[in-house]
Backbone as a ProteinNet text record, in pm:
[ID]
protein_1_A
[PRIMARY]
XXXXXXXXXXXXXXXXXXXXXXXXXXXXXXXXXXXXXXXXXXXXXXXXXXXXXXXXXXXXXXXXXXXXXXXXXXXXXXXXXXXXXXXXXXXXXXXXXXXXXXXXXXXXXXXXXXXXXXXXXXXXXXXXXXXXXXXXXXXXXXXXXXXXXXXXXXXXXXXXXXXXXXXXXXXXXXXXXXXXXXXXXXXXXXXXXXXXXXXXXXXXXXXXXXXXXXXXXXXXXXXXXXXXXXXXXXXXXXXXXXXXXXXXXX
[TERTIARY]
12162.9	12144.2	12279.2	12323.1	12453	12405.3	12528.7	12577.5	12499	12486.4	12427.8	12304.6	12236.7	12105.2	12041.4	12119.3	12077.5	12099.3	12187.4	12196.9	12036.9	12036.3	11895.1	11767.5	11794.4	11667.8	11656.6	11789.3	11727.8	11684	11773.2	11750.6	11627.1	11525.9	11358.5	11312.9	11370.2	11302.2	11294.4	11396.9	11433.3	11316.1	11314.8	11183.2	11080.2	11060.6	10863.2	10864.9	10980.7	10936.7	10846.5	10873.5	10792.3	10708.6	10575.3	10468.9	10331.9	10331.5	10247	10220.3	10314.2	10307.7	10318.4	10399.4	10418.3	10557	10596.5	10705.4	10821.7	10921.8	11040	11162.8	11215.2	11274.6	11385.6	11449.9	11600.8	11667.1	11803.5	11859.5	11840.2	11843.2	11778.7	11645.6	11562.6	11422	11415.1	11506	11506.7	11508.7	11640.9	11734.6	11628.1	11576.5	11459.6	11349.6	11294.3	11231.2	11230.1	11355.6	11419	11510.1	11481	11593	11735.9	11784.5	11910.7	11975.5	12140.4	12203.8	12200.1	12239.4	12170.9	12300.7	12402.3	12484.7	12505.9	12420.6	12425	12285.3	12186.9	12067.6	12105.2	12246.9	12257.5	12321	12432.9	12508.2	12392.3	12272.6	12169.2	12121	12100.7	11980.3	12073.4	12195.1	12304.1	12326.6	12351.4	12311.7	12242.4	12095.4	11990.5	11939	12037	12021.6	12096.7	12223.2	12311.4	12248.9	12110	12073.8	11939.2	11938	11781.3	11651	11687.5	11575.9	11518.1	11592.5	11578.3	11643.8	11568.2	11638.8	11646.5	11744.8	11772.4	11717.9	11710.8	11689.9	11812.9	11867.8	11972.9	11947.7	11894.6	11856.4	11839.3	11714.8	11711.2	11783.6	11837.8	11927.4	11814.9	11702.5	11588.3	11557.2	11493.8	11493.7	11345.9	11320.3	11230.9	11240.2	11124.9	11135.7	11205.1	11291.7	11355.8	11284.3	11359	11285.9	11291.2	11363.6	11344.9	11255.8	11181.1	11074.8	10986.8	10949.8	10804.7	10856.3	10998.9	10974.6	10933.3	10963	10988.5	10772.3	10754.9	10662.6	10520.2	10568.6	10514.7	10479.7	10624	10653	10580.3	10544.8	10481.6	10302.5	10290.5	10134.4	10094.3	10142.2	10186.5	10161.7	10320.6	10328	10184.7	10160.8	10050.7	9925.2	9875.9	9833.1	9700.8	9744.6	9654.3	9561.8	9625.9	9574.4	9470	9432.4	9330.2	9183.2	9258.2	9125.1	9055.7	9080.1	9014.3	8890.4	8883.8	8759.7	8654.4	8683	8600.5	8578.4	8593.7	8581.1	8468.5	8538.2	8398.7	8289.3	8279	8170.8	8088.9	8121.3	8079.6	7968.9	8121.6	8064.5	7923.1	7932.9	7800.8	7703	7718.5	7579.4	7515.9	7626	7585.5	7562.5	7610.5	7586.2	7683.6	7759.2	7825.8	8009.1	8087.3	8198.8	8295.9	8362.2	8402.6	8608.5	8692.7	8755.6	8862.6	8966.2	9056.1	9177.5	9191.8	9315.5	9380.4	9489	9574.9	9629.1	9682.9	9737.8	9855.2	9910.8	10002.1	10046.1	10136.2	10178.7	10027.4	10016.1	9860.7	9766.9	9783	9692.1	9650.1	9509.8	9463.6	9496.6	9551.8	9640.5	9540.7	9428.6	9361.9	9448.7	9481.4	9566.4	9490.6	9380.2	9267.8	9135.6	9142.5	8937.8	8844.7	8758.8	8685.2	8774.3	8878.5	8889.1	9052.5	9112.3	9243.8	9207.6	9324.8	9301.3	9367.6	9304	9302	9449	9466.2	9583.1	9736	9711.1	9844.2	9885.9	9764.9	9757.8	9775.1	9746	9751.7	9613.3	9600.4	9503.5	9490.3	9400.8	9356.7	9423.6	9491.5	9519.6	9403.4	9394	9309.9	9349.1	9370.9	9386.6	9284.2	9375.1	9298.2	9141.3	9171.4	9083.1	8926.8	8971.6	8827.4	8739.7	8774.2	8761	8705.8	8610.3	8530	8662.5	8725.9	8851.5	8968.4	8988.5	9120	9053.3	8901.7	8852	8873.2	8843	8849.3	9002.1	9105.6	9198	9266.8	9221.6	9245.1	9197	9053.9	9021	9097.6	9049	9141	9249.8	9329.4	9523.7	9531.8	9677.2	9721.8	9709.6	9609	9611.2	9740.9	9720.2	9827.7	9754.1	9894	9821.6	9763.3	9689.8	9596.9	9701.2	9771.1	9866.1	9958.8	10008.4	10078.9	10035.1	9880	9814	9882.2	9886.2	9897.2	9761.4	9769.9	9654.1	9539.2	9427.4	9309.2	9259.6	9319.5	9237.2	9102.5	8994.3	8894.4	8902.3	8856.6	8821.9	8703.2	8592.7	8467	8373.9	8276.7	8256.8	8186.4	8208.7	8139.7	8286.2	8406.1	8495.6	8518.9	8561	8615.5	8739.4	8727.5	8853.6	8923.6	8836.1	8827.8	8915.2	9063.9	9076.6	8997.6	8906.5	8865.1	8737.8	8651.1	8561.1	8595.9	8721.4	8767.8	8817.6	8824.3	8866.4	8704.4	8586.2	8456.3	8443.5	8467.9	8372.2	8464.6	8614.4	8659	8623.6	8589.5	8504.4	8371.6	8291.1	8171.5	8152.9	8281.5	8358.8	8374	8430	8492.8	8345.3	8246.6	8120.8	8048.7	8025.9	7929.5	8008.2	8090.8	8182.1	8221.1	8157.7	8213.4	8196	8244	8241.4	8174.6	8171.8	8038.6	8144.5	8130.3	8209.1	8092.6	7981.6	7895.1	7946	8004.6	8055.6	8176.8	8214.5	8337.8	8460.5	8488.2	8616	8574.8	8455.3	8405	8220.9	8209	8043.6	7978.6	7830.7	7771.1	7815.2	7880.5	7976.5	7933.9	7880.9	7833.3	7933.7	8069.4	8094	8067.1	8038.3	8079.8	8159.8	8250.6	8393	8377.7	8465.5	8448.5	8595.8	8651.4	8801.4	8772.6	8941.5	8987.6	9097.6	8990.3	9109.3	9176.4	9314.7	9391.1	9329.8	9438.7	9411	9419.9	9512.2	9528.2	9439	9321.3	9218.3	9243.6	9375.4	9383.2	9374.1	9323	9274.3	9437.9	9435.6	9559.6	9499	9343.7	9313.9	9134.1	9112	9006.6	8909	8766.8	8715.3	8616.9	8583.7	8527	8407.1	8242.3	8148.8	8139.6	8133	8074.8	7974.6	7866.6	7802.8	7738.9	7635.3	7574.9	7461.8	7426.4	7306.9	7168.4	7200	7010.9	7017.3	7137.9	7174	7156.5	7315.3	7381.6	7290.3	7164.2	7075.7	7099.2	7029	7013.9	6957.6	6816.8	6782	6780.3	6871.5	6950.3	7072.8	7162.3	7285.1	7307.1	7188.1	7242.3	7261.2	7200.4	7181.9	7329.1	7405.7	7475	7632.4	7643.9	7711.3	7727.2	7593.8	7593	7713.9	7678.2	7765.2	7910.2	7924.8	8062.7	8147.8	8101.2	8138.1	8160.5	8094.8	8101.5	8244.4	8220.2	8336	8445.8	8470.8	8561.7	8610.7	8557	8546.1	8650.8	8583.8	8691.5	8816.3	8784.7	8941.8	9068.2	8995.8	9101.4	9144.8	9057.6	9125.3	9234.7	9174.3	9226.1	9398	9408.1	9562.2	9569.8	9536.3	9641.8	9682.1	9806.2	9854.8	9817.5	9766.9	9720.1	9707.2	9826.3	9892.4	9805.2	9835.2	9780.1	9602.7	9528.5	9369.2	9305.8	9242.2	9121.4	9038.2	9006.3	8909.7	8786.5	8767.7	8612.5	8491.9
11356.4	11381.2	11407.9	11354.8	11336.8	11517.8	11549.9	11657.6	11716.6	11580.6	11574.3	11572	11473.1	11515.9	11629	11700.1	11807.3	11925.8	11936	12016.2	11980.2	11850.7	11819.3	11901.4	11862.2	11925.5	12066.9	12163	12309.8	12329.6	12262.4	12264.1	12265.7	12181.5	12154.2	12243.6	12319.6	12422.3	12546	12569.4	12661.9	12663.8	12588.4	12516	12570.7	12498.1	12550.2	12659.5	12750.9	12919	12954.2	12900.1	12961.8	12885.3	12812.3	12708.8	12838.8	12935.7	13036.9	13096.5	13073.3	13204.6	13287.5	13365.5	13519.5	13557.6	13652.2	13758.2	13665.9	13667.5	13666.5	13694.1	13637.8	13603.6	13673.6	13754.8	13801	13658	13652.9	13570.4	13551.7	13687.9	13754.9	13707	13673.1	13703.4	13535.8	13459.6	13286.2	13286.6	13385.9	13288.5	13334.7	13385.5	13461.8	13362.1	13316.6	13250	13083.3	13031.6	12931.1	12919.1	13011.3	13029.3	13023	13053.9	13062.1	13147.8	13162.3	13294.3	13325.4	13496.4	13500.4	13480.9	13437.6	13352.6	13224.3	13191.2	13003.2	12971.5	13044.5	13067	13108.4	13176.5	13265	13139.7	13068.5	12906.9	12824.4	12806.4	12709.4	12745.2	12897.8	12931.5	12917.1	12971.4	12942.9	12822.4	12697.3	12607	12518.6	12575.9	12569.8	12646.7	12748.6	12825.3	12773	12721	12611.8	12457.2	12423.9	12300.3	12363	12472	12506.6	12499.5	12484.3	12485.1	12616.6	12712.2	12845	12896.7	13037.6	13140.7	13282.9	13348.8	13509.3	13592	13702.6	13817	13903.1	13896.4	13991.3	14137.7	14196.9	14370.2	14373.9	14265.4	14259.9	14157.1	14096.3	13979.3	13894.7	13852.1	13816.8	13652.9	13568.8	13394.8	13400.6	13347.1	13224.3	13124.4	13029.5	12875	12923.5	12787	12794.2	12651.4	12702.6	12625.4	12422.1	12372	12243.5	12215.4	12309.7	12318	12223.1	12344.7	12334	12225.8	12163.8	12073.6	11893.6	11920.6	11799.5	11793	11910.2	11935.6	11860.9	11920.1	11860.7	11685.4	11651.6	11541.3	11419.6	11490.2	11441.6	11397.3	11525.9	11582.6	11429.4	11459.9	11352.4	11172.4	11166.1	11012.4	10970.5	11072.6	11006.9	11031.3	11065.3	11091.2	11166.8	11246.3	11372.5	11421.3	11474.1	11535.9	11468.3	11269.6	11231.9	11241	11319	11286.8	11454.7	11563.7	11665.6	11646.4	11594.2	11567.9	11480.1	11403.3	11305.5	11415.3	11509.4	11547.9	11637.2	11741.3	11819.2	11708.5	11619.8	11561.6	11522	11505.9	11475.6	11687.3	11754.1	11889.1	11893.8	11895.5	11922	11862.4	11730.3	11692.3	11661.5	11714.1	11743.7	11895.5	11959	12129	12154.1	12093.4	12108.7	12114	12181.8	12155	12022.4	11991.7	11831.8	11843	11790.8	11806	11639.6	11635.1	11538.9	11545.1	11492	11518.3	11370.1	11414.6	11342.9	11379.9	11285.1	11341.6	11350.3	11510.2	11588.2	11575.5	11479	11500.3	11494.8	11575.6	11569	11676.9	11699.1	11755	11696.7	11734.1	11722.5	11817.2	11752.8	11886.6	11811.8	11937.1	11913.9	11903.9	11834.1	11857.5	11894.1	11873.7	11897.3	11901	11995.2	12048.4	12166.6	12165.1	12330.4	12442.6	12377.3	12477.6	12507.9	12442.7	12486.2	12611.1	12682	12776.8	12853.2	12895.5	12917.3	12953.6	13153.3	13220.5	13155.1	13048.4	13006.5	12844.7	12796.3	12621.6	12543.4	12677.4	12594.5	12550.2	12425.7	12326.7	12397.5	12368.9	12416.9	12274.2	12362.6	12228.2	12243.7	12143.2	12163.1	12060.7	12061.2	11947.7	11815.3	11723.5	11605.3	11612.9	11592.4	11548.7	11656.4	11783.6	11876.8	11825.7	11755.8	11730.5	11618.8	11583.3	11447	11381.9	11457.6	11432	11343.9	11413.7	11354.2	11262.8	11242.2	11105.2	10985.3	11047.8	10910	10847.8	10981.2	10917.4	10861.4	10908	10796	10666.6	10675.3	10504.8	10457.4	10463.8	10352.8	10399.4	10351.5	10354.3	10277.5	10211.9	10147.8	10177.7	10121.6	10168.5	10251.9	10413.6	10422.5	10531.4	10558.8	10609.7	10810.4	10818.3	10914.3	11059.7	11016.1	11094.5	11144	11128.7	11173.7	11271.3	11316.4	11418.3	11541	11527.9	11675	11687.7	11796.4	11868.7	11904.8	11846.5	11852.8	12014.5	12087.5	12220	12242.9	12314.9	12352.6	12445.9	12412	12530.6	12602.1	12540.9	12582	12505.9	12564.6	12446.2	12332.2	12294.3	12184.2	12071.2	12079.9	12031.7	11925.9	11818.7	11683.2	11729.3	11713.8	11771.6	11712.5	11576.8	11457.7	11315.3	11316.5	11192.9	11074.4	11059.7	10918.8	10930.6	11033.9	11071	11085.5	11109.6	11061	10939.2	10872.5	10717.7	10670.8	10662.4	10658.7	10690.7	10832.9	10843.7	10785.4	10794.3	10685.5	10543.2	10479.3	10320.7	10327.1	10470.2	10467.4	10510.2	10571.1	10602.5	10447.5	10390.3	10226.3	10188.8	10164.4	10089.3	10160.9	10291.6	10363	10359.6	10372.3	10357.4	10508.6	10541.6	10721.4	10825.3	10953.6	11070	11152.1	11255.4	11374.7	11480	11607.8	11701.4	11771.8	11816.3	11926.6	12028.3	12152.1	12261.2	12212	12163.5	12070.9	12189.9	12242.6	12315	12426.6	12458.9	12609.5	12610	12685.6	12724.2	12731	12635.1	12659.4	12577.9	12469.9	12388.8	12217.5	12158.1	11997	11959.7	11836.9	11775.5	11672.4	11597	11410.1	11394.3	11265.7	11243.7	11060.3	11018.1	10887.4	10854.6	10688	10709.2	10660.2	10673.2	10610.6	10493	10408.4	10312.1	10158.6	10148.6	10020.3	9895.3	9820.1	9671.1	9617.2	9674.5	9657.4	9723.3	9812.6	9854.6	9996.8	10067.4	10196.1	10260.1	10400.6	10506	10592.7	10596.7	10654.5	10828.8	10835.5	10931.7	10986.3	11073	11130.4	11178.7	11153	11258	11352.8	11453.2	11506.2	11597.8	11608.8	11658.6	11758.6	11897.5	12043.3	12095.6	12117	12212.7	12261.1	12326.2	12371.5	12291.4	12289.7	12180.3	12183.1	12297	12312.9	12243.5	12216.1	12141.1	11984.1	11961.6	11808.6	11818.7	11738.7	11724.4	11625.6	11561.9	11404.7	11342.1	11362.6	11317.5	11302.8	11344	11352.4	11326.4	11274.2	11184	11072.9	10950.7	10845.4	10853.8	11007.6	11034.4	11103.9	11188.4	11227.1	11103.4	11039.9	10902.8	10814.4	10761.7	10659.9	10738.8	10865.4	10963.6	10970.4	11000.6	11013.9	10843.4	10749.4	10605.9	10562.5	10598.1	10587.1	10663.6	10751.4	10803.4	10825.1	10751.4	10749.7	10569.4	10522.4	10370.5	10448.3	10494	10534.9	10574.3	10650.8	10731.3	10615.7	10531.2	10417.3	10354.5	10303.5	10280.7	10368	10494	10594.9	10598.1	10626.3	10726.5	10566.3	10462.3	10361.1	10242.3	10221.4	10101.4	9946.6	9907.1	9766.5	9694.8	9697	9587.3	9683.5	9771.4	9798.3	9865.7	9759.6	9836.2	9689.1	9791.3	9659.8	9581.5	9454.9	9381.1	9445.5	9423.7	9538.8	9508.7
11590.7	11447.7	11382.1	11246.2	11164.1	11137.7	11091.6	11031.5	10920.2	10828.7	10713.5	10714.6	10845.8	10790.1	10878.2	10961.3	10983	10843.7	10761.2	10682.6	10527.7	10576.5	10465.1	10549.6	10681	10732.8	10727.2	10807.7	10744.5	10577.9	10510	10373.9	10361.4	10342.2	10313	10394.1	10518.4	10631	10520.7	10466.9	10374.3	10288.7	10227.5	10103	10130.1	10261.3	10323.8	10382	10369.9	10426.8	10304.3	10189.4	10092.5	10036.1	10123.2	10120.3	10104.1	10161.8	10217.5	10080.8	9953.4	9835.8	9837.5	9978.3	10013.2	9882.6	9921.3	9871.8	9837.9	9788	9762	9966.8	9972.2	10092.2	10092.3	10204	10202.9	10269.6	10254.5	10380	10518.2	10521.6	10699.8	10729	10664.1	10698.2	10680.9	10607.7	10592.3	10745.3	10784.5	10891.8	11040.6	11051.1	11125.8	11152.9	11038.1	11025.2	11056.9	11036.8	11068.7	11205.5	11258	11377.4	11357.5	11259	11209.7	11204.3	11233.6	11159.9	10982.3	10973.6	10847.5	10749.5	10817.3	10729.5	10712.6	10779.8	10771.7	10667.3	10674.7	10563.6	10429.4	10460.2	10301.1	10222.6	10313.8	10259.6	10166	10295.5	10263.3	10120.7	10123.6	9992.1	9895.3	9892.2	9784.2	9747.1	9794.5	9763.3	9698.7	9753.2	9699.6	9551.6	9527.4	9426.9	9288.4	9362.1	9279	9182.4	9277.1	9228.5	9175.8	9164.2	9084.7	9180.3	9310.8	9373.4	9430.2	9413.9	9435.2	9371.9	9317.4	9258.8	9285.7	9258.8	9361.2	9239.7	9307.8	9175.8	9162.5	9115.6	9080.3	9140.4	9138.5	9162.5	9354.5	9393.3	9536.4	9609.9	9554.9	9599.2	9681	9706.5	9752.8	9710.1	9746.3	9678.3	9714.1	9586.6	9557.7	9483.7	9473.3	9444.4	9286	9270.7	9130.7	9064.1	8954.5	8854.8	8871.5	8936.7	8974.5	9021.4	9176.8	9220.9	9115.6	9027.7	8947.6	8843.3	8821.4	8733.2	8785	8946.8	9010	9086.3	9063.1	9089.4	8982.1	8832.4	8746.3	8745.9	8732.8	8730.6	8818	8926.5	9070.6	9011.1	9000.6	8976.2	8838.7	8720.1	8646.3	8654.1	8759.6	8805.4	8887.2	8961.1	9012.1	8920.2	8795.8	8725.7	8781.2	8826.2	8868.5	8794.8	8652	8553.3	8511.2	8513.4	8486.8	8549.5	8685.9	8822.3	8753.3	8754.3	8633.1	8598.6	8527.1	8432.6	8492.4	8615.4	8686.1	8760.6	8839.5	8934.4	8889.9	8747.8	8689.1	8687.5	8644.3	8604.2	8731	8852.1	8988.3	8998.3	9007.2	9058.4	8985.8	8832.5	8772.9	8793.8	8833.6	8859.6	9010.5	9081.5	9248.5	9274.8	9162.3	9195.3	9312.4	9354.4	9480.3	9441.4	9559.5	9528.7	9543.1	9467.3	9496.3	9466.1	9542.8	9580.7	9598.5	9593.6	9576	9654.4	9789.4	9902.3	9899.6	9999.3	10018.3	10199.2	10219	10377.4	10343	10405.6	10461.5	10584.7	10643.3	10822.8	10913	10939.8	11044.5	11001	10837.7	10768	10611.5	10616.6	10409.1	10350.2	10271.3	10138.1	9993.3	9941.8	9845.7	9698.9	9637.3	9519.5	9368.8	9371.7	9230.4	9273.3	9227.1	9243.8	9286.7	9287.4	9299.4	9427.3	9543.7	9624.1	9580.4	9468.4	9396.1	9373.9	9426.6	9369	9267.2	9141.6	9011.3	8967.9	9037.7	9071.7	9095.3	9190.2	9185.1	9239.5	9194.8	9178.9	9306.6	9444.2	9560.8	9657.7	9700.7	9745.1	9907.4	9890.8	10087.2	10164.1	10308.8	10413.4	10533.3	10591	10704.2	10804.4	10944	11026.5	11034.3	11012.2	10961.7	11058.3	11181.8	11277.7	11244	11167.9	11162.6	11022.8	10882.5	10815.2	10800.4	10673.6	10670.8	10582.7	10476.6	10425.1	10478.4	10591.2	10711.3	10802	10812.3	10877.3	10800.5	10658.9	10556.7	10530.4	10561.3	10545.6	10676.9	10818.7	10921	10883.8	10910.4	10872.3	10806.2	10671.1	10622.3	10612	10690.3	10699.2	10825.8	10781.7	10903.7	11017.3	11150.6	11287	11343.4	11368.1	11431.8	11553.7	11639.8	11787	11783.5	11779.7	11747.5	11817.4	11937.9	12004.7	11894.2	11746.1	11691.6	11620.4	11637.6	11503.1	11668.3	11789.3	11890.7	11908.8	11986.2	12056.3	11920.3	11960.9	11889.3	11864	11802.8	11800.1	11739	11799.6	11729	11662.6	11520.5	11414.8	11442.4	11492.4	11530.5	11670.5	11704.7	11841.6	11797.2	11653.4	11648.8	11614.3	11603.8	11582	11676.2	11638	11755.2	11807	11988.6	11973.8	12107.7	12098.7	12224	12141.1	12209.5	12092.9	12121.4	12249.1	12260	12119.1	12132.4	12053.2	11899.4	11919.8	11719.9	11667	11783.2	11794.4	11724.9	11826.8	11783.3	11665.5	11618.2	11509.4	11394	11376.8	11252.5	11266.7	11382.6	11401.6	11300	11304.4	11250.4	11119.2	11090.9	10926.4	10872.7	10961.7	10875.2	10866.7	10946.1	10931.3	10799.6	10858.5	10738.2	10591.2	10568.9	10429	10399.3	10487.2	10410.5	10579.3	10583.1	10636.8	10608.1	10737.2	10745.3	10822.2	10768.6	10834.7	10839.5	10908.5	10961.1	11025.3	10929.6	11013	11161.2	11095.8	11189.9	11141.6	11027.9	11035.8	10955	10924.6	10872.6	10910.1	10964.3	11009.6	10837.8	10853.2	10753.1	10628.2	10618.9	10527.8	10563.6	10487.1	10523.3	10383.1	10400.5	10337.2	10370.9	10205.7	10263.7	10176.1	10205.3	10181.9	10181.3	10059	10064.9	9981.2	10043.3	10047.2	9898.2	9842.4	9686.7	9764.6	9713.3	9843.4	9729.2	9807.2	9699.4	9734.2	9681.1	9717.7	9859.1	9932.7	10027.8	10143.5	10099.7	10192.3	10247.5	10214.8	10264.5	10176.3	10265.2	10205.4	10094.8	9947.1	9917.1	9863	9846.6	9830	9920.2	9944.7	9998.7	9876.5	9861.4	9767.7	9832.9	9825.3	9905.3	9833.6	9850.5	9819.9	9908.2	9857	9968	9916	10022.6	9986.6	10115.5	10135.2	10277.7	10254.8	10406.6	10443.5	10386.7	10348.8	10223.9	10132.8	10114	9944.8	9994.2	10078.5	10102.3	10233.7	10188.5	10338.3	10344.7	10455.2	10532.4	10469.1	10376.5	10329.1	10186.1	10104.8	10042.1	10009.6	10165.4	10181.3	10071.1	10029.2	10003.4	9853.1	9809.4	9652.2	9661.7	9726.1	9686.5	9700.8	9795.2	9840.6	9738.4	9695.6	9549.6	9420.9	9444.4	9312	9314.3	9469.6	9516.4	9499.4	9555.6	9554.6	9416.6	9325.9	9160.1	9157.6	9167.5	9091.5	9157	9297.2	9359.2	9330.2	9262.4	9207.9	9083.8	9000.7	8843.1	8871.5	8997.9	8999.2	9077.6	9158.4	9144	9078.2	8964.5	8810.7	8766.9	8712.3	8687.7	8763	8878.1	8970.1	9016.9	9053.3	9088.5	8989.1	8984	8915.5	8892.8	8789.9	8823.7	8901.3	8946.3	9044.6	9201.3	9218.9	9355	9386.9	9306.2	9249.1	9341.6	9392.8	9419	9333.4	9352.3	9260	9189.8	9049.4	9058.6	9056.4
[MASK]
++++++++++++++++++++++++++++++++++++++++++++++++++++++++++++++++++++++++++++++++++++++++++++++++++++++++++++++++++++++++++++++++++++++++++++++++++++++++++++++++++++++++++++++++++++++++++++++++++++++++++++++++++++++++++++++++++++++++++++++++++++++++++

């Protein structure tokens, strides 16, 4: 590894000490955290404090995110026109009574970016490991075949979780056939989502939508009523967040 892009990499290490929304950071507690000395962390955050990506407090000398953060942040939320998926999503919740939800894949997790499990306080999305989620099934399937060995060791959230990669191989085969996902208490006891992709022209999944509720509600027999709802409006929101050019036929 160059010099340089080791100094990008602690850099962004720096970044995601403060992913959690905890406290304000000393140097010491960066470099702790990062396995670093707490003068090679204090360089980094200074740095970082220089380009607006962090800011100190004067009184505790302490860092958090600076104001570039939240403008590059905006900007993001925006380009991908986030702010339009909102109002589709209420309109799903209300008439499923259920919670409904809008991810994306994170590394070898779903990072929710808009919808009932945002949370209010401080605008952050639940993650969950792809493999426990009807979310992170929809976004295996459709995506380019790749080797299942890169999500790591399958942890269970609960004992109903997949945690066999041959057996998650199977059930995204039966995701591509059925058109959509089922998380039955797969990564929280008592929790039935279904999940159906926002998919481009090219057939991959670029967004997850996801229906929650518990199994009294989202029954079996009740699946194809709530599916028809989700597929609708996971149809608009590809209009909606993708670019002409990369929309499937309608």
């Amino acid at each position: 590894m160059t010099s340089g892009a080791q100094a990008v990499e602690r850099a962004l290490g720096v970044l995601h000490c403060f992913r959690d929304n905890g406290p304000a950071l000393s140097a010491s507690e960066l470099g702790r955290r990062l396995g670093l000395s707490g003068s090679t962390a204090h360089r980094l955050a200074r740095t970082l404090v220089a380009a607006g990506f962090l800011e100190q407090d004067p009184r505790s000398a302490r860092y958090r995110l600076g104001p570039s953060i939240t403008e590059l942040g905006q900007l993001s939320f925006h380009q991908r026109r986030l702010h339009l998926a909102a109002p589709e999503l209420g309109r799903l919740a209300r008439t499923t009574s259920a919670t409904v939800d809008l991810a994306v894949r994170s590394g070898n997790e779903v990072l929710i970016l808009v919808g009932g499990t945002v949370r209010p306080d401080t605008g952050i999305g639940l993650r969950r490991p792809l493999h426990s989620t009807a979310m992170g099934k929809v976004l295996l399937a459709w995506s380019p075949p790749a080797d299942l060995a890169v999500l790591g060791p399958l942890t269970a959230l609960t004992d109903r979780t997949i945690v066999d990669p041959g057996e998650l191989r199977d059930e995204l085969d039966q995701v591509r056939l059925d058109g959509y996902a089922v998380n039955d208490g797969e990564s929280e006891a008592g929790v039935r989502t279904l999940a159906v992709p926002v998919r481009d022209g090219g057939g991959n999944a670029r967004y997850a939508l996801a229906v929650r509720s518990t199994p009294a509600v989202l029954t079996t027999g009740r699946l194809d009523w709530f599916l028809d709802r989700a597929v609708s409006c996971a149809r608009t929101l590809e209009v909606l967040l993708l670019p002409l050019e990369d929309r499937r036929p309608l």
